[in-house]
VEXMI-318739 format. One record per residue: chain; residue number from 1; x, y, z of N, C-alpha, C in turn. Coordinates in nm, 4 decimals, always signed. Each point is the difference from the previous one (the first is absolute). Layout:
N
> A,NUM,X,Y,Z,X,Y,Z,X,Y,Z $
...
end
This chain:
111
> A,1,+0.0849,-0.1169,+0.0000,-0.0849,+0.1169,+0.0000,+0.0898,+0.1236,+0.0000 $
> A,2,-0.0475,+0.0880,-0.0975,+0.0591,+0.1506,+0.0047,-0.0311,+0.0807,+0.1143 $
> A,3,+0.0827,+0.0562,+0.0557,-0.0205,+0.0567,+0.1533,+0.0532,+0.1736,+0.0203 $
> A,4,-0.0185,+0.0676,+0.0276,+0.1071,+0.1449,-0.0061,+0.0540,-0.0559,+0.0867 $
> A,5,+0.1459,+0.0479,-0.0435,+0.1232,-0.0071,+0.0409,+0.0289,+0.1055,+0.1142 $
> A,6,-0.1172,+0.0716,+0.0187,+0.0576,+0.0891,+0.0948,-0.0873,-0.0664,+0.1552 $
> A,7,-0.1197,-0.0773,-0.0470,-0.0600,-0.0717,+0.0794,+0.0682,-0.1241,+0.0972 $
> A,8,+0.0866,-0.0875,-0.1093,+0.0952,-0.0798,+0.0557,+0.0670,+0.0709,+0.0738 $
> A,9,+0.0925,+0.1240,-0.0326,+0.0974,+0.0441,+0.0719,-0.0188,+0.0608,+0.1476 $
> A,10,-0.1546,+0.0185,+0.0216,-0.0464,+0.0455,+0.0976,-0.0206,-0.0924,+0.0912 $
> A,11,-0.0419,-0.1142,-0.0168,+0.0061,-0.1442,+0.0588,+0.1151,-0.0531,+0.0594 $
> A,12,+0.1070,+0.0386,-0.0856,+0.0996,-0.0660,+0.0226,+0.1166,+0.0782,+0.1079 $
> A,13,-0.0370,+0.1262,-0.0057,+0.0808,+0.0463,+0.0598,-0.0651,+0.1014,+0.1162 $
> A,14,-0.1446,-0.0181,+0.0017,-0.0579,+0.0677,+0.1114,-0.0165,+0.1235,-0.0130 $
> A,15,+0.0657,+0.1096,-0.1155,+0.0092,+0.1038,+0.0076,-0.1403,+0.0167,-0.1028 $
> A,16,-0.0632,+0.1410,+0.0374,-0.0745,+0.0519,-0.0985,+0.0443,+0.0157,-0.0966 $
> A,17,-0.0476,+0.0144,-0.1253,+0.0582,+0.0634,-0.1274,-0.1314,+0.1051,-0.0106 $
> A,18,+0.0596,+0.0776,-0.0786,-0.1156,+0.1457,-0.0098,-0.0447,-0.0351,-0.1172 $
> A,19,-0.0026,-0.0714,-0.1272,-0.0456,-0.0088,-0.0991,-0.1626,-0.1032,+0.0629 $
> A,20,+0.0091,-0.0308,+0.1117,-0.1383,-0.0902,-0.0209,-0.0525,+0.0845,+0.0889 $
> A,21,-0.1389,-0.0890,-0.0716,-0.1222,+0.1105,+0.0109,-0.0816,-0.1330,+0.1373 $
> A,22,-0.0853,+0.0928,+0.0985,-0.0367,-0.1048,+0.1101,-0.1032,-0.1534,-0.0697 $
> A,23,-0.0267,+0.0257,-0.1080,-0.0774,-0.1214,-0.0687,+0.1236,-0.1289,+0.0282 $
> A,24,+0.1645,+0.0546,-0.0653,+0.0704,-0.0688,-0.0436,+0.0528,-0.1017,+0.1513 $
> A,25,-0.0558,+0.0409,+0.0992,+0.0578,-0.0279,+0.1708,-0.1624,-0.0605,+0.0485 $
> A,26,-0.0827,+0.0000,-0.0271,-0.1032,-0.0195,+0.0776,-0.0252,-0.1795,-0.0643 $
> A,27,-0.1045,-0.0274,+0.0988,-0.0243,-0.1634,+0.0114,-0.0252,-0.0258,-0.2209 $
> A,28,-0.0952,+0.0375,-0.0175,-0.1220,+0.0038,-0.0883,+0.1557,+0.0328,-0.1422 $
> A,29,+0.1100,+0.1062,+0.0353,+0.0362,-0.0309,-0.1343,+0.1601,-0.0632,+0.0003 $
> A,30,+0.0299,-0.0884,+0.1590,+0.1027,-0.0898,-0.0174,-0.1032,-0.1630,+0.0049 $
> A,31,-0.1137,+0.0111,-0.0076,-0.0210,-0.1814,-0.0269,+0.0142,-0.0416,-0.0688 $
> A,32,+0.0190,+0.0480,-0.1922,+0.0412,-0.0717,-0.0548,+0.1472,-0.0341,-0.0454 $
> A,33,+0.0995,+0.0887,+0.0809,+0.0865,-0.0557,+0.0455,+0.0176,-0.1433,+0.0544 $
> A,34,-0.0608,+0.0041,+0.1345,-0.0229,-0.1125,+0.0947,-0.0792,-0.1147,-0.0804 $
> A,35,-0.0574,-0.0144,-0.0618,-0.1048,-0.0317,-0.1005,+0.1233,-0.0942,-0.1025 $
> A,36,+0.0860,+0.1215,-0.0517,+0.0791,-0.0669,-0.1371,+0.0784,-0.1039,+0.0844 $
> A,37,+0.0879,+0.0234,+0.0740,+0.1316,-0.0419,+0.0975,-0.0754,-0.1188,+0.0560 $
> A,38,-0.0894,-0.0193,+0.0957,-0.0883,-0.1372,+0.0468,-0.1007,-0.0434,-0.0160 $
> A,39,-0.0530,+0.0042,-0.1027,-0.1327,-0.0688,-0.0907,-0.0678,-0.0676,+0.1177 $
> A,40,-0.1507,+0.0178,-0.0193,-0.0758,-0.0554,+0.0845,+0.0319,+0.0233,+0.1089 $
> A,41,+0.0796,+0.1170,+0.1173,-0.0283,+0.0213,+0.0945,-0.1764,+0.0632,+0.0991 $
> A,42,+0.0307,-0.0016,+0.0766,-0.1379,+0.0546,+0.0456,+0.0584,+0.0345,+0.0967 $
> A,43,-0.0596,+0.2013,+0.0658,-0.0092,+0.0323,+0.1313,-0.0966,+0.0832,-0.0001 $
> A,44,-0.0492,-0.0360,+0.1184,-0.1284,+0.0761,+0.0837,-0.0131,+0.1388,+0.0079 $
> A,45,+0.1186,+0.0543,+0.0596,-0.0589,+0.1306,-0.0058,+0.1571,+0.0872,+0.0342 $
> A,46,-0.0413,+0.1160,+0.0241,+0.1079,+0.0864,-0.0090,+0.1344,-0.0232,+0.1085 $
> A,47,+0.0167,-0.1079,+0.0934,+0.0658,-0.0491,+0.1182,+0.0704,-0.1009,-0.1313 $
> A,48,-0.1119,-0.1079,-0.0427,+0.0493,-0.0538,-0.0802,+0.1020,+0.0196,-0.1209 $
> A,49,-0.0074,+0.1491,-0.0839,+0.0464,-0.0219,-0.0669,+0.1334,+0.0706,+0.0159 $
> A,50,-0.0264,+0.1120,+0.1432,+0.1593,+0.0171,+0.0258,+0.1252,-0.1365,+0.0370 $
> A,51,-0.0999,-0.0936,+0.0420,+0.0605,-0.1168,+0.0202,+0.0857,-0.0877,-0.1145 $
> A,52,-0.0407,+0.0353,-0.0970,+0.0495,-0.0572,-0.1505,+0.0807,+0.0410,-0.0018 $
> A,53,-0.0198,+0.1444,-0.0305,+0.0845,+0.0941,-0.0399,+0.1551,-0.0036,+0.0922 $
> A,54,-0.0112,+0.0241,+0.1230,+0.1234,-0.0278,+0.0960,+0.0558,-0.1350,+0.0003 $
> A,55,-0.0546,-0.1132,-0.0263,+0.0411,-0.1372,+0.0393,+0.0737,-0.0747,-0.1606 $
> A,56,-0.0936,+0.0541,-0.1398,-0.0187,-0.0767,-0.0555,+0.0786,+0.1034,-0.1352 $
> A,57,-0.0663,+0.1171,+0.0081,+0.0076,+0.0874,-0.1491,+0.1141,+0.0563,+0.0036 $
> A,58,+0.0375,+0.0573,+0.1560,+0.1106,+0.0704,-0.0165,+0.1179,-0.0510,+0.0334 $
> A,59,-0.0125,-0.1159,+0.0244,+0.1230,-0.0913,+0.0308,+0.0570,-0.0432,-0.1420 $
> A,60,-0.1351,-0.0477,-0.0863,+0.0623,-0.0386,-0.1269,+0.0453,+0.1275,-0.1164 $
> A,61,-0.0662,+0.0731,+0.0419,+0.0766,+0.1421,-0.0822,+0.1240,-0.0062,+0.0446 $
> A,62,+0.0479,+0.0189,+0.0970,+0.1313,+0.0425,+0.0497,+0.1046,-0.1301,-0.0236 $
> A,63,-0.0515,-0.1061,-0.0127,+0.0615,-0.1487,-0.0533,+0.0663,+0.0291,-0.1468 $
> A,64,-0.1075,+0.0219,-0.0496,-0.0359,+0.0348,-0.1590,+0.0272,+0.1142,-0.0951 $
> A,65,+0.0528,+0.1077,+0.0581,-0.0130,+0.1419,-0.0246,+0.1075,+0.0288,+0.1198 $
> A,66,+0.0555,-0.0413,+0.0293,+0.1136,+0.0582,+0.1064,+0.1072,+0.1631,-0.0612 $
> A,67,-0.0325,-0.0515,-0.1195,+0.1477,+0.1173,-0.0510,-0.1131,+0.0997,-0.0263 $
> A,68,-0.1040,+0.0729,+0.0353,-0.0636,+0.0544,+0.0815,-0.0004,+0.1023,+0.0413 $
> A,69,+0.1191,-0.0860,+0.1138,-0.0021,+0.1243,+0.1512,+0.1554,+0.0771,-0.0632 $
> A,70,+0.0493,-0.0473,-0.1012,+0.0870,+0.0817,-0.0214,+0.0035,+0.1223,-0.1181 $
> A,71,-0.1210,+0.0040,-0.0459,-0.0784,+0.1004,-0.1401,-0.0318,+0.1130,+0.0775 $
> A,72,+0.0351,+0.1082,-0.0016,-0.0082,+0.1206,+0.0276,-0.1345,+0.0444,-0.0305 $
> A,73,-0.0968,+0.0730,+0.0571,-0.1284,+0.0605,-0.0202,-0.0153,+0.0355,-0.1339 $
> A,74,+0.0811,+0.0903,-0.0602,+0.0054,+0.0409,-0.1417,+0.0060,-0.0737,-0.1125 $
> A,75,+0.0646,-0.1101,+0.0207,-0.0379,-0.1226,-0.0643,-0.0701,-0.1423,-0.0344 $
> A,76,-0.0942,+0.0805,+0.0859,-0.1497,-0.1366,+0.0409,-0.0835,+0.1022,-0.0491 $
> A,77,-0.0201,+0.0446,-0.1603,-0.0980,+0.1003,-0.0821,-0.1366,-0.0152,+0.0214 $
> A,78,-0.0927,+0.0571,+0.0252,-0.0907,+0.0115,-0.0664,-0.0437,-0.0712,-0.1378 $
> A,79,-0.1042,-0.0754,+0.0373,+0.0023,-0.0870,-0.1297,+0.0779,-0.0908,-0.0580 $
> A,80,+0.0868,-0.0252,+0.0523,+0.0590,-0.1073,-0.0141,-0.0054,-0.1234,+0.0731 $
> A,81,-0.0043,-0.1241,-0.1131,-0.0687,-0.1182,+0.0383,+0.0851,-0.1220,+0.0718 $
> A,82,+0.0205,-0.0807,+0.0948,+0.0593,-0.1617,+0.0239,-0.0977,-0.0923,-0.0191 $
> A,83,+0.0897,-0.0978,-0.0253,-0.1412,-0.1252,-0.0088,+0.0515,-0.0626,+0.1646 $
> A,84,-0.1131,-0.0352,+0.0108,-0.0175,-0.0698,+0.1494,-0.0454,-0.1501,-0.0486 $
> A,85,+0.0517,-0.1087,+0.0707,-0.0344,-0.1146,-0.0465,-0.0682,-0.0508,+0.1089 $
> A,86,-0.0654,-0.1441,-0.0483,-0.0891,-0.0504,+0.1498,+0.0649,-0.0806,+0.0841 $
> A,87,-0.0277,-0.0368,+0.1125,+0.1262,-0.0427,+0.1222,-0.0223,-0.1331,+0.0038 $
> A,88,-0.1149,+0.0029,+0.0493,-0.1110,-0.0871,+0.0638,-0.1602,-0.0493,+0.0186 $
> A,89,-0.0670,-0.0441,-0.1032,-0.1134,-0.0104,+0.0411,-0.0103,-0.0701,+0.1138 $
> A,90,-0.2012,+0.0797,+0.0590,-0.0603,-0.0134,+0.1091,-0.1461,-0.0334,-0.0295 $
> A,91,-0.0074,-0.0887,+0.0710,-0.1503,-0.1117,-0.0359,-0.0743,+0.1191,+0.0893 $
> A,92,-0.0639,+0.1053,+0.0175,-0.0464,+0.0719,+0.0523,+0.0771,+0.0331,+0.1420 $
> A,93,-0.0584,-0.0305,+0.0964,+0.1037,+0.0184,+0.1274,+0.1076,-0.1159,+0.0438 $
> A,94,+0.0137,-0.0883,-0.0979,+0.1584,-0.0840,+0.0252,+0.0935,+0.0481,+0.0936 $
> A,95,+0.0125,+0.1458,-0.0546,+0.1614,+0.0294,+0.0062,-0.0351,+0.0295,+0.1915 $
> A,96,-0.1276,-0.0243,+0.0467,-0.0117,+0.0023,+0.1490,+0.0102,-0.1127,+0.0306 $
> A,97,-0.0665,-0.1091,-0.0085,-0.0546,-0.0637,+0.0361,+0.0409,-0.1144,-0.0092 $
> A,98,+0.0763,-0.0588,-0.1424,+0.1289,-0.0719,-0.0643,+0.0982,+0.0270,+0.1158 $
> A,99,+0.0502,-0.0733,+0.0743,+0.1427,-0.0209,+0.0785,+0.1279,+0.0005,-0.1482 $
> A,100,-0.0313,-0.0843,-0.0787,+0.0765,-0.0425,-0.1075,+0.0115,+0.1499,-0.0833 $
> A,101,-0.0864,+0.0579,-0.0208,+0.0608,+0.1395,-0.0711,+0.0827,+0.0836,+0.0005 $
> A,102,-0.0156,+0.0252,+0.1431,+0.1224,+0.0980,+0.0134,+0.1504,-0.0492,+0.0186 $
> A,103,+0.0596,-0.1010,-0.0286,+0.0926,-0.0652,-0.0021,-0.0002,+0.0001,-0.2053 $
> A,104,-0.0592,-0.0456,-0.0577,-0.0001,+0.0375,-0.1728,-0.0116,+0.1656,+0.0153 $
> A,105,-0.0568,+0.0431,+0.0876,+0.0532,+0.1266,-0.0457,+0.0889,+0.1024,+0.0235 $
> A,106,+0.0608,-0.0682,+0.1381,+0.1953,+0.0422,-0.0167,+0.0681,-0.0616,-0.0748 $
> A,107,-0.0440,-0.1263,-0.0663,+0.0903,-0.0940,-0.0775,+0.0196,+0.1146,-0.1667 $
> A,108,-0.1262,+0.0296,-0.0265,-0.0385,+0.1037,-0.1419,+0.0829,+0.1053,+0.0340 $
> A,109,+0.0324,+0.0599,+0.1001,+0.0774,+0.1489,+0.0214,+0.1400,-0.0693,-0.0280 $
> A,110,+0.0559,-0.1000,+0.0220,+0.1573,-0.0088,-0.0421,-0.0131,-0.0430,-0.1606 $
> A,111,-0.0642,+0.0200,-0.0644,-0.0171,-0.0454,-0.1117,+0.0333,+0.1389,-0.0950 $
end
């Protein structure tokens, strides 16, 4: 999946970037992020999906996208695109509930 690059970089390195707009940070326009990266996940509600996001999304960004934290603000443009690939599918709430998942899914981050 095509992703702004300034979106990753914000993930990855915690810092704001000023090119995104609050759509680009809010639940509603990182799910299909979360969406592309672990197919068939499911979370409940807004507890839930910071939960992804900290445990699951931003661990594998920073796995995945590490050289990252070393791109200077000025060079994470506006409009400019990364592809994000998928990590891990999730049979809806697996990735809770599965003991066995989260072990495939540190195994997928050294990959």
């Amino acid at each position: 999946m095509q992703v702004k690059k300034a979106v990753v970089w914000w993930l990855v390195r915690g810092e704001d970037h000023p090119s995104l707009a609050e759509g680009d940070k809010n639940a509603q326009g990182l799910d299909p992020l979360i969406k592309a990266m672990f197919p068939g996940i499911d979370y409940y509600s807004i507890t839930g999906f910071s939960q992804v996001m900290h445990e699951l999304v931003i661990p594998a960004l920073r796995a995945r996208h590490g050289e990252l934290r070393r791109v200077a603000t000025r060079d994470a443009r506006p409009g400019e695109m990364i592809e994000v690939a998928e990590v891990l599918p999730s049979v809806g709430y697996q990735w809770q509930d599965d003991p066995a998942w989260m072990p495939r899914f540190r195994q997928a981050l050294q990959h």
